[in-house]
C-alpha positions in Angstrom: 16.6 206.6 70.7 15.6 204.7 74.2 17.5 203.7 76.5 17.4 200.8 77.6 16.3 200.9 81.4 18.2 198.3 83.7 16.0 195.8 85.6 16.2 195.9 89.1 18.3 192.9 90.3 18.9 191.0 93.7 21.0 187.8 94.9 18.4 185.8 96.5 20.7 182.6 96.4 24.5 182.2 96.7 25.7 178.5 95.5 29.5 177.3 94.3 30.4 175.4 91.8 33.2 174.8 89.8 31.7 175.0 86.4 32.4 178.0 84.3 29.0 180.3 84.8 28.5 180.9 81.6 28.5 177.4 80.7 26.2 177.0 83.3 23.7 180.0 82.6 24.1 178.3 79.0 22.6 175.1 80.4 19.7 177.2 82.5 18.7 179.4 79.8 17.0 176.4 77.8 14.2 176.4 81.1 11.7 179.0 80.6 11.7 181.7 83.9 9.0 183.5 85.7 11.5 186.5 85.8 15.2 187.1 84.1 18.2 186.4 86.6 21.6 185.7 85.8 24.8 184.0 87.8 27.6 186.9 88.6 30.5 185.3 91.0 30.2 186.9 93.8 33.1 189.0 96.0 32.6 187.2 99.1 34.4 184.6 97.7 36.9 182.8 100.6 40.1 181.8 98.6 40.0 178.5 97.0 36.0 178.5 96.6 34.1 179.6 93.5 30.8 181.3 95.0 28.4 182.7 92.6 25.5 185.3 93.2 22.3 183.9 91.5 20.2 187.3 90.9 16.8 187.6 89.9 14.4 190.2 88.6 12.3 192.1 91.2 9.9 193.6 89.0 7.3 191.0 90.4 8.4 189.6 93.4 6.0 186.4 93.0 7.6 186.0 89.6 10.7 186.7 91.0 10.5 183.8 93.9 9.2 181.2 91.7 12.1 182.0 89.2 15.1 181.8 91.9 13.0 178.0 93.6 13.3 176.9 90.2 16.9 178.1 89.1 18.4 176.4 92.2 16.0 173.5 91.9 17.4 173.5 88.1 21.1 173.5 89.8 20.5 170.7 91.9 19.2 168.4 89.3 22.2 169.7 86.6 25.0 169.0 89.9 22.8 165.4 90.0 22.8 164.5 86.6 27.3 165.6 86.7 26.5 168.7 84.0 27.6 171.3 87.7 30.8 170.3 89.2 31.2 170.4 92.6 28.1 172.4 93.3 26.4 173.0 96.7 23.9 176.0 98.3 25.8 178.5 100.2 22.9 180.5 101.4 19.1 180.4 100.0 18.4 176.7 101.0 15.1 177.9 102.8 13.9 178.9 99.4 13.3 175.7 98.3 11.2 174.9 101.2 9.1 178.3 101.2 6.0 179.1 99.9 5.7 181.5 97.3 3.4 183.8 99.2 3.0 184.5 103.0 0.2 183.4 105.3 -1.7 186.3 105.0 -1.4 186.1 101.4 1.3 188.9 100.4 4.2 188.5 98.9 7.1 186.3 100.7 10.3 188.3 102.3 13.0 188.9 100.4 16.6 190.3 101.7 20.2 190.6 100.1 22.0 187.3 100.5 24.5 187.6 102.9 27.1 185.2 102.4 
């Protein structure tokens, strides 16, 4: 039997919301994705907030950034349309605004969200 070998997965994004995540990963998983990510609430938390980790698939970092512009750009217009209560970007606004590749034509930067 194989095993089946586990992804390696980042938080590129931090948002918070009030919806429950899986109703929102349930609205999210109609959109087809570059790369797999899922929500997971996230520890850094401040009491009375609901922050939530969005973590994508680093296999193919490429993949991986055009996955994580669209889940938050997918957030955004869910929040608009009043399916995301409450919602707002913690940290991982600038993704929205970078490229997907560097100048010199490698892949972009990515780091741990630090919330």
């Amino acid at each position: 039997m194989r095993l089946k070998q586990e992804r390696p997965m980042l938080s590129l994004a931090v948002v918070e919301m009030t919806s429950p995540i899986a109703g929102v990963q349930q609205l999210l998983a109609d959109e087809p994705q570059a790369a797999e990510f899922r929500l997971e609430p996230c520890a850094d938390s401040p009491p009375g907030s609901h922050w939530v980790n969005v973590c994508v698939d680093m296999t193919d970092a490429l993949a991986a950034m055009r996955t994580i512009r669209n889940v938050l750009f997918s957030l955004l217009h869910l929040a608009d349309r009043g399916l995301v209560g409450h919602f707002r970007i913690v940290t991982g606004s600038d993704l929205l605004r970078r490229p997907e590749t560097n100048p010199d034509g490698g892949a972009p930067d990515e780091g741990p969200c630090v919330a």
